[in-house]
C-alpha positions, -999 to +999 in steps of 0.1 A: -101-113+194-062-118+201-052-154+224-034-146+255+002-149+251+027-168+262+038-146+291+005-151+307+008-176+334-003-213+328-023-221+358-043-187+352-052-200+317-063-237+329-084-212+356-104-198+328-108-227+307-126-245+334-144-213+351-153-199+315-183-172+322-174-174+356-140-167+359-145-131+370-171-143+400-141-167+409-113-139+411-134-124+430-146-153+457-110-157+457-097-126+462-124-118+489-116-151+507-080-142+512-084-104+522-117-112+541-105-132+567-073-110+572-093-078+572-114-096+601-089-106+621-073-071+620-108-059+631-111-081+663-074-077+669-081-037+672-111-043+693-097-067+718-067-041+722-084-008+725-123-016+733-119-035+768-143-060+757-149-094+773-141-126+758-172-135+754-181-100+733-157-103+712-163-146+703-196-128+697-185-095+673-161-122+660-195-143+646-212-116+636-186-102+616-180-131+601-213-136+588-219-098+579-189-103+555-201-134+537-235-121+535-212-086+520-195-110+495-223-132+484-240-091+476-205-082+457-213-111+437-244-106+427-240-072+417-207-076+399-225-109+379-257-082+372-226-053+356-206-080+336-232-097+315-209-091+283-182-100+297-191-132+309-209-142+274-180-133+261-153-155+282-179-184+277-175-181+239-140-180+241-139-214+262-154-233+238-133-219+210-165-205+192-153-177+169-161-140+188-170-114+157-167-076+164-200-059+175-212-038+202-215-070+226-177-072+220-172-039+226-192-041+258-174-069+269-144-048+265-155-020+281-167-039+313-135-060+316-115-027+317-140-009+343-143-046+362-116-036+392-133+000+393-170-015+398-159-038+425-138-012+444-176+012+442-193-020+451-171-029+479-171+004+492-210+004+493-213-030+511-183-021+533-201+007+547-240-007+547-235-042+555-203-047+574-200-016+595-234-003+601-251-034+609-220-045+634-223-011+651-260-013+661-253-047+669-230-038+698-251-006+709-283-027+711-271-064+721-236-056+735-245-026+756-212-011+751-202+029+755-196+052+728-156+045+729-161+012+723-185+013+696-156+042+682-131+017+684-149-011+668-160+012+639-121+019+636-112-019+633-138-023+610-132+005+590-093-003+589-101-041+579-124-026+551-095-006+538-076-034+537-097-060+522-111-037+495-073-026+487-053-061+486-085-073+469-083-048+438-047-057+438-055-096+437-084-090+411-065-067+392-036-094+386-060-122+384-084-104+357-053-088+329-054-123+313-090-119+302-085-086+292-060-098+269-083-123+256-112-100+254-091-071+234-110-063+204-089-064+170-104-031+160-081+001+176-113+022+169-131-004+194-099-007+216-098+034+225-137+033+232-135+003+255-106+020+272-128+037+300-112+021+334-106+042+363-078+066+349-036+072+362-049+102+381-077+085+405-057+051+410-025+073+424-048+096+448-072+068+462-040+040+467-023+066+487-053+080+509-053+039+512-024+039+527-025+070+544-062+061+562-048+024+570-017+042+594-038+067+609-062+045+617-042+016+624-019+039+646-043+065+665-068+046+684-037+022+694-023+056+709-051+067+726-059+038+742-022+037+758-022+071+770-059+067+782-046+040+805-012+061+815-033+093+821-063+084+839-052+054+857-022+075+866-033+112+874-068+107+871-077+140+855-104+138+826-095+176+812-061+161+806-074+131+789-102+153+766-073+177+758-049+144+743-078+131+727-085+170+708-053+172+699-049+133+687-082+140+667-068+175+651-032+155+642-050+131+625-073+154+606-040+174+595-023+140+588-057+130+566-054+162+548-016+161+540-017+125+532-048+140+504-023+165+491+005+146+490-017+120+471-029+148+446+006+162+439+014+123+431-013+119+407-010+150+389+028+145+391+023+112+375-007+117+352-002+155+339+029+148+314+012+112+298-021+131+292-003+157+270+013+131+259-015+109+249-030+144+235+002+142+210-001+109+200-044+118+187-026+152+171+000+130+154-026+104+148-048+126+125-014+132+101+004+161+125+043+148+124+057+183+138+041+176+172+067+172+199+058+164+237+067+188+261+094+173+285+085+189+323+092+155+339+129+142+354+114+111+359+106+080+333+073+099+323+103+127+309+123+104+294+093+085+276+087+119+260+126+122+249+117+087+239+086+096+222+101+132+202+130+110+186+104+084+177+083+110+158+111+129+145+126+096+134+087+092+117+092+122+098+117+116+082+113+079+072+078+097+058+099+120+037+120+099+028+091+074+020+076+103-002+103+113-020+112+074-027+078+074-040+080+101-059+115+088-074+093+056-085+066+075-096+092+094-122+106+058-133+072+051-136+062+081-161+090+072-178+087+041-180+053+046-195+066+077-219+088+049-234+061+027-240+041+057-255+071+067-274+079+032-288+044+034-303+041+062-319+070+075-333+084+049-368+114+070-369+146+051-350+169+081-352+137+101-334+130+073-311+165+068-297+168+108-294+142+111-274+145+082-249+183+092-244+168+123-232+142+111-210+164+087-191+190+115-186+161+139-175+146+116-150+175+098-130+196+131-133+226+113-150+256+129-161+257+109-196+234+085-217+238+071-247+228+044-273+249+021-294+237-003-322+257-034-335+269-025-369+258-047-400+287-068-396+287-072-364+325-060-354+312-028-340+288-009-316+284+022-330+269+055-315+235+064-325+228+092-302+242+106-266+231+133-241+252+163-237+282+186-255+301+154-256+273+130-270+276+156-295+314+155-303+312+114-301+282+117-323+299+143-347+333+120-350+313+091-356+324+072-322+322+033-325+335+006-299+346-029-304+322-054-295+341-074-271+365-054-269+380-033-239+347-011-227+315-019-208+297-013-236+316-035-260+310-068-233+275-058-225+268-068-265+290-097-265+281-112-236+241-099-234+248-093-200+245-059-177+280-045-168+280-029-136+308-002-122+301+009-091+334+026-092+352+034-121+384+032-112+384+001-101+369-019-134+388-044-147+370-035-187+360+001-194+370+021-222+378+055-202+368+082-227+386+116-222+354+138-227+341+121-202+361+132-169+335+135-143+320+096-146+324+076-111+304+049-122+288+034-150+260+010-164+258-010-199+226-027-205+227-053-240+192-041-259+181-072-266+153-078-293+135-117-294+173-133-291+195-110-312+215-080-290+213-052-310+230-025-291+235-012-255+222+015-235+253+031-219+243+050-183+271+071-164+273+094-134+292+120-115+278+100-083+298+070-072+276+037-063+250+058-083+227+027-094+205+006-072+195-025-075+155-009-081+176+016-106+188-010-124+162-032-124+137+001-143+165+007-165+168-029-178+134-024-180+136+007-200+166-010-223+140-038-231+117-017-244+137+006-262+154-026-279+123-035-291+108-005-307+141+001-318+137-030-335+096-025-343+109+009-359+138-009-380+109-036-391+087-008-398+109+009-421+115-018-439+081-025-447+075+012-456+105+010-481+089-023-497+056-009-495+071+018-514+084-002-542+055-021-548+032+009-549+061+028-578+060-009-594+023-012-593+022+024-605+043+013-635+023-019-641-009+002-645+010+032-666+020+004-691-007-017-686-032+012-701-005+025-727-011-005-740-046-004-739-050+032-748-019+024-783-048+021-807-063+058-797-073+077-766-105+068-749-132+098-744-169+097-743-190+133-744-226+139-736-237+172-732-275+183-726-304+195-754-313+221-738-281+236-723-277+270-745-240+278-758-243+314-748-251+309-707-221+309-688-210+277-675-185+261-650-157+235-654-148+209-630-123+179-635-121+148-613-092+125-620-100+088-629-067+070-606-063+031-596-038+027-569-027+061-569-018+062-608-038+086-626-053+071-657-078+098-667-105+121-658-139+130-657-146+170-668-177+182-659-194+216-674-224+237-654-242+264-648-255+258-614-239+262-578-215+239-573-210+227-536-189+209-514-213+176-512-212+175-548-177+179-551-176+148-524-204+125-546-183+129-578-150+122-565-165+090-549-183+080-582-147+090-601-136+061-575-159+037-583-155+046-619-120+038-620-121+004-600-146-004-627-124+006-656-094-016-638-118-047-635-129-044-670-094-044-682-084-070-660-112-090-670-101-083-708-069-098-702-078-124-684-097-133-720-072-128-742-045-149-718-071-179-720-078-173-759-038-176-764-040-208-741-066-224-758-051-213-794-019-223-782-028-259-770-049-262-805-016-256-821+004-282-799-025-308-802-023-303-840+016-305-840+015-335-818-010-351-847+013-344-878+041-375-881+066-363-908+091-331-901+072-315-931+039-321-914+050-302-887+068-270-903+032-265-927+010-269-896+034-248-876+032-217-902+000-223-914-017-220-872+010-188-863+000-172-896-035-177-890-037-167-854-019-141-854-036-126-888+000-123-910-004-114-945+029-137-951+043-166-928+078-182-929+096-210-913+129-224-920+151-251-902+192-239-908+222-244-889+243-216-876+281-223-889 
């Protein structure tokens, strides 16, 4: 539910705090108070003129009528409290501030507040006719005695004073009751449109004019017959004369009735035709239609809330397009945004890398130039990498570099780590202006920055002046950042396959001489071949190299005469693995033992050295352990000095 707002008036608000559930019962006691007594003394003021009734009939019509229209109201009430159940629930919840959730008792609520002024006027009508009027008129015939004018007359005041009660009443209730439908107006549009089932443009215009138009005739034509009635037949006394006036009064005021009806139809339809097609556009563009346009057949405001209404559409359809092709712009800086990130992990290669995102950026913002710069190893100069276009080419081919800090965009982007920004070219105060270049109206240099080291610059220019907004700028730092990165990753990368690469060749040479060494005494070959495999049946060879860490160190040859299939082929080559792990670890483990056995030999010499206390002690203990550890036929040692 939506609180009134502020234009709603103050004292109507305290109204409905205190009334609550029966604030519609109290517009309505109100407005029937006010229009009641008028519409009564309209009636008896008719009478008194035109019925030649006695004082004493019309103190006693006066009574009567009074009563017949309380007893009418107290009716109106109750049946108006019997139709607006909802509605009053709902007006009692919303006095004591109890939250009102969405439902079908809301939507009945809003439904009844919206048909309340149309069920009174059917209800008034209805009492009007069986409670005010009838009952009066057999009053008079019965009590009264009076003639058939008179009881005409008296049905015309009372059916004027009807009119006029039931018409300034709606007016009263209608004003009195717009605060609660404020109040009562559901949040939902869905609920708002169903509850929107008052009495419609159309039926207001055509019954407030036949209002009007009932109110003068009645008001005016008994008045006028009663005067010439008086002139006439007080005057020349002749009764055909009289009937005659009275015909022709009755067949003015038919024809008046009748115009007044289709003057009140042209009206309505005047008024209502052009905002139901209108309303009819608004569902068409409602459901997604934006090429619907209102017909404009009106020269009043209804026609110039169509104009109103046709520029507000058009104006629609193209903030939509423009909305979709903004959209689909982001969705591009989005792709590539995303092919970067896919890029910068899959391709190792820089050179690869930087061609490719170069390309992308130029492909997707449709700029005239785009290029990458990387800071060279000593740090004076940003050098070209790779550039879009016949002159990325030439500055590619030429080796282009630029100063860092120097006089270009790109230069200060690196020294500073900040973007530079030239909206218009000519008017930078740094920018190297570069002759291959001749259609560029502005430019953008974004610092690549990896962790807290600039390594380059992304360079952006365009034929289009004031090319790069802010979102522009913002995806294309974006896109620097994480090209800087896997420009970086990629430079890591390489580094680590290059050492990888040395350690696998010097591991490779570590095992080659590692087994030379082993295999200096004599190669190492073991053959087993089956008894009962006959020399004469033809056989197969197959040879699986033995390798450790990618070094070949042998093989395994294998000779058959049955099928030899792809599994096999599989379970060898795995056991050829295994073999060779095993070979490694058993060499490993080999000289592992002869390290120790020199450590232990070699601290047995030291402990004995350490033990002999003469010079001579120690050159015989010396010789003696190296000759007989390392098995020499003849040992030597000799103290001299060099001259």
């Amino acid at each position: 539910m939506k609180e009134a707002n502020l234009l709603q008036p103050a004292l109507t608000l305290r109204l409905m705090k205190w009334a609550g559930r029966y604030y519609p019962l109290l517009v309505i006691a109100i407005a029937r108070v006010i229009c009641g007594f008028l519409g009564i003394f309209l009636s008896n003021i008719i009478s008194r003129n035109n019925g030649n009734l006695s004082s004493e009939q019309i103190n006693t019509v006066y009574w009567v009528n009074l009563g017949l229209s309380l007893l009418g109201d107290l009716l109106v009430l109750a049946v108006m409290a019997s139709l607006n159940r909802e509605l009053m629930t709902r007006l009692e919840q919303w006095k004591h501030g109890n939250k009102m959730s969405e439902g079908r008792v809301e939507l009945r609520a809003w439904q009844q507040a919206n048909t309340f002024t149309w069920n009174y006027s059917l209800t008034g009508i209805a009492i009007a006719v069986l409670v005010n009027t009838l009952p009066l008129l057999v009053f008079q015939s019965i009590s009264l005695q009076v003639n058939t004018n008179q009881l005409l007359y008296s049905a015309f005041g009372t059916g004027i004073a009807a009119i006029i009660t039931l018409t300034t009443s709606v007016i009263i209730i209608e004003t009195l009751m717009h605060p609660a439908r404020l109040i009562l107006l559901p949040t939902s549009f869905d609920f708002q449109i169903k509850g929107a089932v008052g009495a419609r443009l159309r039926t207001k215009v055509i019954l407030s004019t036949l209002a009007v138009v009932m109110v003068s005739v009645l008001a005016l034509a008994p008045l006028g017959y009663s005067r010439t009635y008086r002139v006439i037949y007080e005057t020349i006394g002749s009764l055909s004369t009289l009937q005659e006036l009275q015909t022709s009064m009755i067949a003015v005021t038919m024809i008046v009735l009748a115009l007044g009806g289709a003057i009140a139809f042209f009206n309505a339809e005047t008024s209502a035709a052009p905002i139901r097609e209108l309303v009819e556009v608004f569902r068409n563009v409602e459901r997604g239609d934006l090429k619907q346009r209102a017909r404009v057949i009106a020269t009043d405001e209804t026609g110039e809330l169509a104009i109103y209404f046709n520029r507000m559409i058009a104006r629609i359809e193209e903030l939509q397009l423009n909305l979709e092709k903004r959209v689909q712009e982001q969705t591009e800086k989005l792709r590539a945004s995303n092919e970067v990130g896919r890029i910068a992990s899959t391709i190792r290669d820089p050179d690869e890398l930087i061609s490719r995102v170069v390309n992308l950026i130029a492909k997707t913002f449709d700029y005239y130039y785009v290029a990458i710069f990387l800071v060279s190893s000593n740090g004076r100069w940003a050098e070209i990498v790779d550039a879009t276009g016949s002159a990325g080419e030439i500055l590619k081919a030429r080796r282009h570099r630029l100063q860092v800090g120097g006089t270009s965009m790109v230069g200060s982007a690196i020294a500073t780590g900040q973007a530079q920004i030239a909206m218009d070219v000519g008017e930078a105060a740094v920018r190297f202006n570069n002759p291959l270049l001749p259609n560029t109206r502005s430019e953008l240099a974004l610092p690549l920055i990896a962790g807290e080291r600039v390594i380059g610059a992304l360079d952006v220019q365009s034929v289009r002046e004031a090319d790069f907004k802010p979102d522009d700028i913002t995806t294309l730092q974006s896109l620097a950042s994480q090209v800087a990165i896997a420009i970086e990753n990629a430079r890591l990368f390489r580094e680590m396959e290059d050492a990888l690469t040395e350690l696998r060749q010097t591991n490779r040479q570590y095992i080659l001489s590692a087994w030379q060494e082993q295999l200096q005494a004599g190669k190492l070959e073991y053959i087993v071949k089956a008894p009962d495999v006959s020399e004469a049946k033809e056989t197969r060879e197959i040879s699986v190299n033995l390798s450790v860490r990618d070094q070949p160190i042998g093989y395994i040859r294998l000779e058959t005469s049955g099928e030899w299939t792809e599994e096999d082929q599989a379970w060898v080559e795995s056991l050829a693995t295994q073999v060779a792990i095993s070979l490694e670890n058993a060499r490993l483990v080999e000289d592992s033992n002869q390290a120790a056995t020199r450590e232990r030999l070699s601290a047995s010499i030291i402990q004995r050295l350490w033990s002999s206390q003469s010079v001579d002690g120690i050159l015989q203990t010396a010789v003696r352990e190296l000759g007989r550890a390392l098995e020499a036929s003849e040992a030597a040692i000799e103290l001299k000095l060099e001259k």
